[in-house]
MIDOSE-1310 file (N, C-alpha, C; in nm, 2 decimals, decimal comma, always signed):
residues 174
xxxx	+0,09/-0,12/+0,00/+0,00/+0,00/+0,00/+0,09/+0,12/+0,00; +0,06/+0,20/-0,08/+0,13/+0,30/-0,11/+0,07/+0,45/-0,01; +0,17/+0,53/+0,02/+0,09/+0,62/+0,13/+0,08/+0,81/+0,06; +0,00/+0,86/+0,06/+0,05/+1,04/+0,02/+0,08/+1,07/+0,07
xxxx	+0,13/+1,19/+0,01/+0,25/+1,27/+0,10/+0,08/+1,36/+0,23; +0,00/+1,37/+0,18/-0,12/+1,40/+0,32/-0,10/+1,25/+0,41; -0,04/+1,15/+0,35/-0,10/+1,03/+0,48/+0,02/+1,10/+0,57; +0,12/+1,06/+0,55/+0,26/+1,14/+0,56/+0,30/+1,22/+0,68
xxxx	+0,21/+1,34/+0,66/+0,22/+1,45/+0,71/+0,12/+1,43/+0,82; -0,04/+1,38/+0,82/-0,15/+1,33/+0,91/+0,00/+1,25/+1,00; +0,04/+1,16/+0,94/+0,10/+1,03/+1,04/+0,18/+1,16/+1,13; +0,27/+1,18/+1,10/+0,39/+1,30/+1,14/+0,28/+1,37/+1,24
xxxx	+0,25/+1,44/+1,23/+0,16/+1,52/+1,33/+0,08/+1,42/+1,47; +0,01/+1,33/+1,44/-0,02/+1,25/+1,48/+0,09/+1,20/+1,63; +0,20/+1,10/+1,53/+0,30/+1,07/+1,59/+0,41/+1,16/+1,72; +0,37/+1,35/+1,65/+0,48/+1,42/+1,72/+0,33/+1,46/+1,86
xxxx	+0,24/+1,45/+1,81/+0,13/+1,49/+1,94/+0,13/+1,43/+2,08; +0,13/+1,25/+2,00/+0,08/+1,14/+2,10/+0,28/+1,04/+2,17; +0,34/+1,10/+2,07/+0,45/+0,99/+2,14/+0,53/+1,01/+2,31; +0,53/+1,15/+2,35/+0,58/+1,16/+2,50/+0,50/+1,07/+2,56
xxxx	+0,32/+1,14/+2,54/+0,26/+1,05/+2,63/+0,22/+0,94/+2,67; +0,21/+0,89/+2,55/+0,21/+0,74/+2,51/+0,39/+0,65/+2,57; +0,45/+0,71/+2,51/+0,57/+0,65/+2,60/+0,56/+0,64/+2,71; +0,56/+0,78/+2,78/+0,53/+0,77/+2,94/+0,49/+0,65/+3,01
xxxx	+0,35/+0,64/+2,93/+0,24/+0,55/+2,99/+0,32/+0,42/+2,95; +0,36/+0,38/+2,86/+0,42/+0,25/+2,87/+0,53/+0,26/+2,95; +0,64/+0,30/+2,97/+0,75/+0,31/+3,05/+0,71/+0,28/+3,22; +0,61/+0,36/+3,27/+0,58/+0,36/+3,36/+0,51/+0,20/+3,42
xxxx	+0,46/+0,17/+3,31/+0,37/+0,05/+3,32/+0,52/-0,09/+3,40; +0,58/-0,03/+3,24/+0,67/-0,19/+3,28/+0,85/-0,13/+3,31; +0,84/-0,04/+3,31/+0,95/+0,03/+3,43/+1,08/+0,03/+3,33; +1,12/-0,06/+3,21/+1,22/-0,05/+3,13/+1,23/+0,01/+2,96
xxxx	+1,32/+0,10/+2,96/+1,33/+0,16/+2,89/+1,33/+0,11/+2,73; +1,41/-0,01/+2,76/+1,39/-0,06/+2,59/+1,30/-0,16/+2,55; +1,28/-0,21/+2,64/+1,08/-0,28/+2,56/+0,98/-0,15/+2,50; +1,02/-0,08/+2,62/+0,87/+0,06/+2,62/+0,91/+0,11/+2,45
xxxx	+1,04/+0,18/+2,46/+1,04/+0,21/+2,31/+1,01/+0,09/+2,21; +1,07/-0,03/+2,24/+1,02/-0,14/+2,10/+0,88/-0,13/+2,10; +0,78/-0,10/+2,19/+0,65/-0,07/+2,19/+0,59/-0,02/+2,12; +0,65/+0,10/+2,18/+0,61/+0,27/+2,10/+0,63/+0,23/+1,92
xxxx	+0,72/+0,19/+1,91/+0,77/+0,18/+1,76/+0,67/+0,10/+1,68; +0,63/-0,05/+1,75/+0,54/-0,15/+1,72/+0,42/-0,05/+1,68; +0,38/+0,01/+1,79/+0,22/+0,08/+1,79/+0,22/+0,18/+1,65; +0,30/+0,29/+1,65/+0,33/+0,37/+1,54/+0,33/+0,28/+1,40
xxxx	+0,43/+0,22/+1,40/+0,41/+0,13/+1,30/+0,26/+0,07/+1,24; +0,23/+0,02/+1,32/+0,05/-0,05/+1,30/-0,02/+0,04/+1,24; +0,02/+0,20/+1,33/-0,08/+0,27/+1,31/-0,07/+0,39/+1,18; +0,08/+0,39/+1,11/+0,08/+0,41/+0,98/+0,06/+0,34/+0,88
xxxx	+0,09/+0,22/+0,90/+0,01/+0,06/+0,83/-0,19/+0,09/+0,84; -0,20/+0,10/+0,92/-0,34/+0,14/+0,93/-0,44/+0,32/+0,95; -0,35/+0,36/+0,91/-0,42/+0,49/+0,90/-0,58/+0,50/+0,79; -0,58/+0,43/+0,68/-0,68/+0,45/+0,56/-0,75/+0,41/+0,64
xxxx	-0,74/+0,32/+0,71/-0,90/+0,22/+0,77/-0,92/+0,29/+0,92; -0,86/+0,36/+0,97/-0,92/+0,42/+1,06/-1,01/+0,55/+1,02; -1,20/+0,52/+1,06/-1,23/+0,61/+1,01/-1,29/+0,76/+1,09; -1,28/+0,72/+1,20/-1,28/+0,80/+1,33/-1,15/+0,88/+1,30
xxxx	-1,10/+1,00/+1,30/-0,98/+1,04/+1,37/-0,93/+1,09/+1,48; -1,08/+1,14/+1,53/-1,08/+1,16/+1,61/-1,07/+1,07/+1,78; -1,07/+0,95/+1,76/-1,03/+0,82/+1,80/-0,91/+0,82/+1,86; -0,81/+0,88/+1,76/-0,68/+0,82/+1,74/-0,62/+0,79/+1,86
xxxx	-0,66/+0,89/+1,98/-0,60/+0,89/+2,11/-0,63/+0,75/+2,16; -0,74/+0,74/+2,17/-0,82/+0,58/+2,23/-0,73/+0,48/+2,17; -0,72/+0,47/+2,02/-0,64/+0,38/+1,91/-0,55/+0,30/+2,00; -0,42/+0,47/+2,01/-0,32/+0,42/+2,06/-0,27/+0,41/+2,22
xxxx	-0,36/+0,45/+2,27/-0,38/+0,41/+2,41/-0,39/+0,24/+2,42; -0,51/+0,20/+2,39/-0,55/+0,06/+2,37/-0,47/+0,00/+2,33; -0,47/+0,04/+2,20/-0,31/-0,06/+2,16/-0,18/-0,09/+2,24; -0,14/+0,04/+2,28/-0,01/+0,01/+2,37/-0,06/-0,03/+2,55
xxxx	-0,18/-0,02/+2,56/-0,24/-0,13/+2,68/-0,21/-0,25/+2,65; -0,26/-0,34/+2,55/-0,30/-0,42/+2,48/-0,10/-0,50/+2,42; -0,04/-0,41/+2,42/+0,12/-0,45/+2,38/+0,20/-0,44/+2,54; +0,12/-0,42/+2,64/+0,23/-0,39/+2,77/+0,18/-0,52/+2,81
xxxx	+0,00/-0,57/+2,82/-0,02/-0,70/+2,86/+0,01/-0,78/+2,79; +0,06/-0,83/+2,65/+0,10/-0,89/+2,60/+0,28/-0,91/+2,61; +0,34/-0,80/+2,63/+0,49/-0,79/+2,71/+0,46/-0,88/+2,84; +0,38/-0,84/+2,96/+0,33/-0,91/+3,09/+0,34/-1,12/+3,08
xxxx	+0,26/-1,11/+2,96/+0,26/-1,24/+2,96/+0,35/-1,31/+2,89; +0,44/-1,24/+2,80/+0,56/-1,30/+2,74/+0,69/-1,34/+2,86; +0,67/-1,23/+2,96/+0,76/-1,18/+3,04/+0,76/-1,32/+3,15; +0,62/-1,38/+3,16/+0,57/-1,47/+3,24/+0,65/-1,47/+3,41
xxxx	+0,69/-1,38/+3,46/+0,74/-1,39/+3,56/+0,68/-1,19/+3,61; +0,70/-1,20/+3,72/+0,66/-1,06/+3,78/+0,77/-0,97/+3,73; +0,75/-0,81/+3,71/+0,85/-0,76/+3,67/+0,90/-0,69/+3,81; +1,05/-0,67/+3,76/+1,13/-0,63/+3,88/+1,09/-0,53/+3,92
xxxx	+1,04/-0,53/+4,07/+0,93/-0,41/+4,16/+1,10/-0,28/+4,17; +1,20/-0,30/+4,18/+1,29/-0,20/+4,21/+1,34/-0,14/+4,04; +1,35/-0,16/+3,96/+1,35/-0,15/+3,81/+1,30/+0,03/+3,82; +1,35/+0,09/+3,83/+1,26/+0,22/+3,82/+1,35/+0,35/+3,84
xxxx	+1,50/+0,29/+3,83/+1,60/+0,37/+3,75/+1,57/+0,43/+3,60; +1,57/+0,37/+3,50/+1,51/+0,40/+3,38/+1,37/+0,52/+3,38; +1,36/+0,52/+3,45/+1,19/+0,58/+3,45/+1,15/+0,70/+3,45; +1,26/+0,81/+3,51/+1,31/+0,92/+3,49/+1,37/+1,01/+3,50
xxxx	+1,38/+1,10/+3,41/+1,54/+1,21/+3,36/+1,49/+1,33/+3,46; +1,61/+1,32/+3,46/+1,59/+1,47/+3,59/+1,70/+1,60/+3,49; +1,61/+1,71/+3,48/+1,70/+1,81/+3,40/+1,76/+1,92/+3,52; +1,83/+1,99/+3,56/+1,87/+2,06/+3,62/+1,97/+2,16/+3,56
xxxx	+1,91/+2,29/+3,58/+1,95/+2,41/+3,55/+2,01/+2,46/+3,67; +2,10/+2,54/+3,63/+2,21/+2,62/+3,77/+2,15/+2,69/+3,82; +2,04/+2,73/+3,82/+1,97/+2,80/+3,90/+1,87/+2,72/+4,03; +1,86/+2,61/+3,99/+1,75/+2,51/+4,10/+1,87/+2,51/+4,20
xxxx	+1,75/+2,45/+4,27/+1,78/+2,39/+4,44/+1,83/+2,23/+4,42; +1,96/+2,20/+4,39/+2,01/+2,06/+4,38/+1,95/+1,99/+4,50; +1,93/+1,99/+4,63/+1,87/+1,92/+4,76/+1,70/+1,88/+4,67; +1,66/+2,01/+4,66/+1,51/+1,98/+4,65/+1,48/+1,92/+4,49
xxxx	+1,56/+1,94/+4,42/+1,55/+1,87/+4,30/+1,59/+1,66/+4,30; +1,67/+1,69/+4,38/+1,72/+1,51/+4,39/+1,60/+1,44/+4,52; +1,51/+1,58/+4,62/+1,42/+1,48/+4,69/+1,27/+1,47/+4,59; +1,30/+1,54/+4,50/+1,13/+1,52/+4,39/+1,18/+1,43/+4,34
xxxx	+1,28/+1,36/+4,29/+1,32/+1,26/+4,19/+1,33/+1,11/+4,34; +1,39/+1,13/+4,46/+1,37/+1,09/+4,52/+1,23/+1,00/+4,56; +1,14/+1,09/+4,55/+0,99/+1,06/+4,58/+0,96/+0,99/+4,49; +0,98/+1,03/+4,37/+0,97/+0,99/+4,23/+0,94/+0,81/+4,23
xxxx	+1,05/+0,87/+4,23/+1,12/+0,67/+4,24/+1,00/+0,59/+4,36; +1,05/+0,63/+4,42/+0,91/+0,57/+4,60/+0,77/+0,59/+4,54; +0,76/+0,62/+4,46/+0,61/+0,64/+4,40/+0,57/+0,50/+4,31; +0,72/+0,47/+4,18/+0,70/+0,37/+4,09/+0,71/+0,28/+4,21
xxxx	+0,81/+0,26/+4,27/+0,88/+0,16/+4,36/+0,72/+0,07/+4,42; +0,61/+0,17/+4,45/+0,50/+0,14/+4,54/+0,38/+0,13/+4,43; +0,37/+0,19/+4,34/+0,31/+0,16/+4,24/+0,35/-0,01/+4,15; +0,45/-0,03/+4,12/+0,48/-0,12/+4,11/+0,47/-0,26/+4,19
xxxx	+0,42/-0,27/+4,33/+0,34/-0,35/+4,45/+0,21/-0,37/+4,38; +0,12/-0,28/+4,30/-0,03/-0,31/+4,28/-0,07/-0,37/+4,18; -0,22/-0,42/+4,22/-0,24/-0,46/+4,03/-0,21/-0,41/+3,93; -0,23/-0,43/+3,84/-0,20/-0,35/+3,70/-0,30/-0,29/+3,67
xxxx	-0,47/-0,35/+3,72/-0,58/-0,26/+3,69/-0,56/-0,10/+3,79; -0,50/-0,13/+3,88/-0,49/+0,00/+4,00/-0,37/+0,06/+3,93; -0,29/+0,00/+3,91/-0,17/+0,12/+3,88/-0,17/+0,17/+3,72; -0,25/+0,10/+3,66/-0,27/+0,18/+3,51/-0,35/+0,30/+3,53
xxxx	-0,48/+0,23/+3,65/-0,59/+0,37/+3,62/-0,51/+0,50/+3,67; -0,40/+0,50/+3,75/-0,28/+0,57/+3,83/-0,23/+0,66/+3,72; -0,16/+0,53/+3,69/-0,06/+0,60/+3,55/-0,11/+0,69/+3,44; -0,25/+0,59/+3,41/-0,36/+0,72/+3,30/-0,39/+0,86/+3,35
xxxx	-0,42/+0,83/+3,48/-0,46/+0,96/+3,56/-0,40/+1,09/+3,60; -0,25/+1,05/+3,65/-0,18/+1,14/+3,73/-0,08/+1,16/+3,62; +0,02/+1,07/+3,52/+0,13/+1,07/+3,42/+0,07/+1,12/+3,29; -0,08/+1,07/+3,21/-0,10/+1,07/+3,12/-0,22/+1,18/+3,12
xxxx	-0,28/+1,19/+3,22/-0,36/+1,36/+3,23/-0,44/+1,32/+3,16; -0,58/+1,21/+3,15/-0,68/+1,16/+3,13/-0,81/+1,22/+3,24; -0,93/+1,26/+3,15/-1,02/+1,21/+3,28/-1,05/+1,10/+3,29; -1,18/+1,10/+3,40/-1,22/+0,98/+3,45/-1,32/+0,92/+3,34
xxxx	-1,36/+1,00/+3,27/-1,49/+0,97/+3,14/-1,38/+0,87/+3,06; -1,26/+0,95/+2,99/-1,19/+0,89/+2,91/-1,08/+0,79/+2,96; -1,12/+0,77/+3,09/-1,03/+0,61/+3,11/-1,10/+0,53/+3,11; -1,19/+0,54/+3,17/-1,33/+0,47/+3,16/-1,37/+0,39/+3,02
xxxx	-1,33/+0,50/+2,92/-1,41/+0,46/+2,78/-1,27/+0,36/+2,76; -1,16/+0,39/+2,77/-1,02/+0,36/+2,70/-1,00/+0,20/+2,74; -1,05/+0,15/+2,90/-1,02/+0,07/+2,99/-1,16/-0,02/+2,96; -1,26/+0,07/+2,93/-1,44/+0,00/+2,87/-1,47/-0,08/+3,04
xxxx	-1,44/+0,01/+3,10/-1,50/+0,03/+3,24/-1,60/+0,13/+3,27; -1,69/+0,11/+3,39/-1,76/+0,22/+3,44/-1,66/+0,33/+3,54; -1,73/+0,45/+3,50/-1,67/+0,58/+3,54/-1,61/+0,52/+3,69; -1,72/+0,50/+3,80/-1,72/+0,47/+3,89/-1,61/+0,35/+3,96
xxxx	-1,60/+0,26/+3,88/-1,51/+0,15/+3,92/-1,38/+0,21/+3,86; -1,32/+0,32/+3,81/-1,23/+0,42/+3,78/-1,21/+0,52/+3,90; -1,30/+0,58/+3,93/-1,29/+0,66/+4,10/-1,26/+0,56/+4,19; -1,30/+0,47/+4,19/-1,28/+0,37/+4,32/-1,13/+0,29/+4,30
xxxx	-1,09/+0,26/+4,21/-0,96/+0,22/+4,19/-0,82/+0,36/+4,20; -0,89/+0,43/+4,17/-0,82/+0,55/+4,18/-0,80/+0,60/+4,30; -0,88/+0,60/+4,41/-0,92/+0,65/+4,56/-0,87/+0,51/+4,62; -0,83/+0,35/+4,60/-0,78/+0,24/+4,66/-0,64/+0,25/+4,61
xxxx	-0,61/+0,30/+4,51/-0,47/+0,33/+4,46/-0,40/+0,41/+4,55; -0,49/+0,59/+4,53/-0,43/+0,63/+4,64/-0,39/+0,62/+4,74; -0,48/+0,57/+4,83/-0,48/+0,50/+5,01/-0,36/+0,42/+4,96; -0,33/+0,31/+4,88/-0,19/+0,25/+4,91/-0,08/+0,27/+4,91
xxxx	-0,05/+0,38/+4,80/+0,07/+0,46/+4,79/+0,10/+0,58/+4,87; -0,04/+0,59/+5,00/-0,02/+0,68/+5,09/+0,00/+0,59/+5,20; -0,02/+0,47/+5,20/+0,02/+0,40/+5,34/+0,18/+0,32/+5,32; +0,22/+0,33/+5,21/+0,34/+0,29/+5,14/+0,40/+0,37/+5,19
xxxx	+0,41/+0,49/+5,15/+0,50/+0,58/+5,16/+0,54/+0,63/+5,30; +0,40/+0,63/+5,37/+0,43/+0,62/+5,51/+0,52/+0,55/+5,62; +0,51/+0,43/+5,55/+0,55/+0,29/+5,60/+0,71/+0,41/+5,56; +0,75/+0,42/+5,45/+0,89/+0,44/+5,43/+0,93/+0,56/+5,46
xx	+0,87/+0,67/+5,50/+0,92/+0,76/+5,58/+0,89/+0,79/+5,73; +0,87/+0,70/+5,76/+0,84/+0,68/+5,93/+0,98/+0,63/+6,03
Protein backbone atom coordinates (compact mmCIF):
# COMPACT_ATOMS: atom_id res chain seq x y z
CA UNK A 1 0.00 0.00 0.00
CA UNK A 2 1.32 3.03 -1.13
CA UNK A 3 0.89 6.24 1.34
CA UNK A 4 0.45 10.44 0.23
CA UNK A 5 2.46 12.73 1.01
CA UNK A 6 -1.17 14.01 3.18
CA UNK A 7 -0.97 10.29 4.78
CA UNK A 8 2.57 11.41 5.58
CA UNK A 9 2.15 14.54 7.09
CA UNK A 10 -1.48 13.32 9.11
CA UNK A 11 0.99 10.27 10.41
CA UNK A 12 3.92 13.02 11.43
CA UNK A 13 1.62 15.16 13.34
CA UNK A 14 -0.22 12.51 14.80
CA UNK A 15 3.02 10.68 15.95
CA UNK A 16 4.80 14.17 17.24
CA UNK A 17 1.28 14.86 19.36
CA UNK A 18 0.75 11.45 21.04
CA UNK A 19 4.54 9.90 21.44
CA UNK A 20 5.78 11.59 24.98
CA UNK A 21 2.62 10.46 26.30
CA UNK A 22 2.09 7.39 25.06
CA UNK A 23 5.69 6.49 26.01
CA UNK A 24 5.31 7.68 29.45
CA UNK A 25 2.41 5.54 29.88
CA UNK A 26 4.15 2.47 28.71
CA UNK A 27 7.49 3.10 30.45
CA UNK A 28 5.77 3.60 33.63
CA UNK A 29 3.67 0.51 33.17
CA UNK A 30 6.74 -1.88 32.80
CA UNK A 31 9.53 0.26 34.31
CA UNK A 32 12.20 -0.49 31.34
CA UNK A 33 13.27 1.63 28.86
CA UNK A 34 13.87 -0.64 25.89
CA UNK A 35 10.83 -2.79 25.59
CA UNK A 36 8.66 0.63 26.21
CA UNK A 37 10.45 2.12 23.10
CA UNK A 38 10.20 -1.37 20.97
CA UNK A 39 6.48 -0.68 21.87
CA UNK A 40 6.07 2.69 20.95
CA UNK A 41 7.72 1.77 17.60
CA UNK A 42 5.39 -1.45 17.23
CA UNK A 43 2.23 0.81 17.86
CA UNK A 44 3.35 3.65 15.41
CA UNK A 45 4.11 1.33 12.97
CA UNK A 46 0.54 -0.55 12.96
CA UNK A 47 -0.79 2.74 13.11
CA UNK A 48 0.83 4.11 9.81
CA UNK A 49 0.08 0.61 8.30
CA UNK A 50 -3.44 1.40 9.27
CA UNK A 51 -4.23 4.90 9.03
CA UNK A 52 -6.84 4.49 5.61
CA UNK A 53 -8.95 2.17 7.68
CA UNK A 54 -9.23 4.17 10.63
CA UNK A 55 -12.33 6.12 10.06
CA UNK A 56 -12.76 8.01 13.30
CA UNK A 57 -9.81 10.36 13.68
CA UNK A 58 -10.77 11.63 16.09
CA UNK A 59 -10.34 8.23 18.03
CA UNK A 60 -6.83 8.20 17.36
CA UNK A 61 -5.99 8.87 21.13
CA UNK A 62 -8.19 5.80 22.34
CA UNK A 63 -6.43 3.77 19.08
CA UNK A 64 -3.22 4.16 20.56
CA UNK A 65 -3.75 4.10 24.15
CA UNK A 66 -5.53 0.58 23.66
CA UNK A 67 -3.10 -0.62 21.63
CA UNK A 68 -0.07 0.14 23.74
CA UNK A 69 -2.41 -1.28 26.80
CA UNK A 70 -2.95 -4.21 24.80
CA UNK A 71 1.15 -4.54 23.75
CA UNK A 72 2.34 -3.88 27.69
CA UNK A 73 -0.17 -6.98 28.56
CA UNK A 74 1.04 -8.86 26.02
CA UNK A 75 4.90 -7.92 27.15
CA UNK A 76 3.35 -9.10 30.91
CA UNK A 77 2.58 -12.44 29.59
CA UNK A 78 5.65 -13.00 27.40
CA UNK A 79 7.60 -11.82 30.37
CA UNK A 80 5.72 -14.71 32.35
CA UNK A 81 7.44 -13.92 35.64
CA UNK A 82 6.61 -10.63 37.83
CA UNK A 83 8.52 -7.63 36.72
CA UNK A 84 11.31 -6.29 38.77
CA UNK A 85 9.33 -4.08 41.64
CA UNK A 86 12.90 -1.96 42.11
CA UNK A 87 13.49 -1.47 38.09
CA UNK A 88 12.58 2.21 38.21
CA UNK A 89 16.03 3.73 37.47
CA UNK A 90 15.14 4.05 33.78
CA UNK A 91 11.87 5.84 34.48
CA UNK A 92 13.08 9.22 34.91
CA UNK A 93 15.39 12.08 33.55
CA UNK A 94 15.93 14.73 35.92
CA UNK A 95 17.01 18.06 34.00
CA UNK A 96 18.73 20.62 36.24
CA UNK A 97 19.50 24.08 35.54
CA UNK A 98 22.10 26.18 37.71
CA UNK A 99 19.67 28.03 39.01
CA UNK A 100 17.50 25.12 41.02
CA UNK A 101 17.78 23.88 44.42
CA UNK A 102 20.11 20.64 43.77
CA UNK A 103 18.73 19.25 47.59
CA UNK A 104 15.12 19.77 46.51
CA UNK A 105 15.51 18.67 43.00
CA UNK A 106 17.24 15.12 43.94
CA UNK A 107 14.18 14.78 46.87
CA UNK A 108 11.27 15.24 43.90
CA UNK A 109 13.22 12.62 41.88
CA UNK A 110 13.71 10.86 45.24
CA UNK A 111 9.85 10.64 45.80
CA UNK A 112 9.75 9.91 42.28
CA UNK A 113 11.21 6.65 42.40
CA UNK A 114 9.11 5.75 45.99
CA UNK A 115 6.06 6.41 43.96
CA UNK A 116 6.98 3.70 40.92
CA UNK A 117 8.75 1.60 43.60
CA UNK A 118 5.02 1.38 45.40
CA UNK A 119 3.09 1.59 42.43
CA UNK A 120 4.76 -1.22 41.09
CA UNK A 121 3.44 -3.51 44.45
CA UNK A 122 -0.34 -3.12 42.81
CA UNK A 123 -2.35 -4.62 40.30
CA UNK A 124 -2.04 -3.52 37.04
CA UNK A 125 -5.79 -2.58 36.92
CA UNK A 126 -4.88 0.01 40.01
CA UNK A 127 -1.71 1.15 38.80
CA UNK A 128 -2.67 1.82 35.13
CA UNK A 129 -5.85 3.69 36.20
CA UNK A 130 -2.83 5.73 38.32
CA UNK A 131 -0.57 5.96 35.48
CA UNK A 132 -3.65 7.17 33.01
CA UNK A 133 -4.61 9.63 35.58
CA UNK A 134 -1.78 11.44 37.28
CA UNK A 135 1.25 10.72 34.16
CA UNK A 136 -0.98 10.73 31.22
CA UNK A 137 -3.63 13.61 32.31
CA UNK A 138 -6.77 11.59 31.30
CA UNK A 139 -10.19 12.06 32.82
CA UNK A 140 -12.21 9.83 34.51
CA UNK A 141 -14.89 9.69 31.44
CA UNK A 142 -11.95 8.93 29.09
CA UNK A 143 -10.27 6.08 31.08
CA UNK A 144 -13.32 4.69 31.61
CA UNK A 145 -14.11 4.61 27.85
CA UNK A 146 -10.24 3.56 27.04
CA UNK A 147 -10.23 0.66 29.88
CA UNK A 148 -14.36 -0.01 28.74
CA UNK A 149 -15.02 0.29 32.41
CA UNK A 150 -17.58 2.15 34.45
CA UNK A 151 -16.68 5.76 35.42
CA UNK A 152 -17.22 4.66 38.90
CA UNK A 153 -15.13 1.51 39.19
CA UNK A 154 -12.26 4.21 37.83
CA UNK A 155 -12.92 6.62 41.00
CA UNK A 156 -12.76 3.70 43.15
CA UNK A 157 -9.62 2.17 41.90
CA UNK A 158 -8.16 5.49 41.80
CA UNK A 159 -9.20 6.45 45.58
CA UNK A 160 -7.81 2.39 46.56
CA UNK A 161 -4.67 3.26 44.56
CA UNK A 162 -4.26 6.26 46.39
CA UNK A 163 -4.78 4.96 50.05
CA UNK A 164 -1.94 2.55 49.09
CA UNK A 165 0.67 4.63 47.92
CA UNK A 166 -0.25 6.77 50.86
CA UNK A 167 0.16 4.01 53.42
CA UNK A 168 3.43 2.93 51.43
CA UNK A 169 5.03 5.82 51.55
CA UNK A 170 4.26 6.17 55.09
CA UNK A 171 5.52 2.87 55.98
CA UNK A 172 8.92 4.38 54.31
CA UNK A 173 9.17 7.56 55.85
CA UNK A 174 8.38 6.82 59.26
Amino acid sequence: MTHSNDDIIEFTLIFNKYKVKLYNYVLKMISDRMPAEDIIQNIFLKLFENMKSIKNKDSINFWLFRSARNEVYVYFRNKKARKDQFNVGDTDTLEIDSGSNLAELLEIKETAQLIMIELDKLPPEQKEVFILKEYSGFSYSEIASLLEIDEALVKSRLYKTRQKLINGLNLIYK
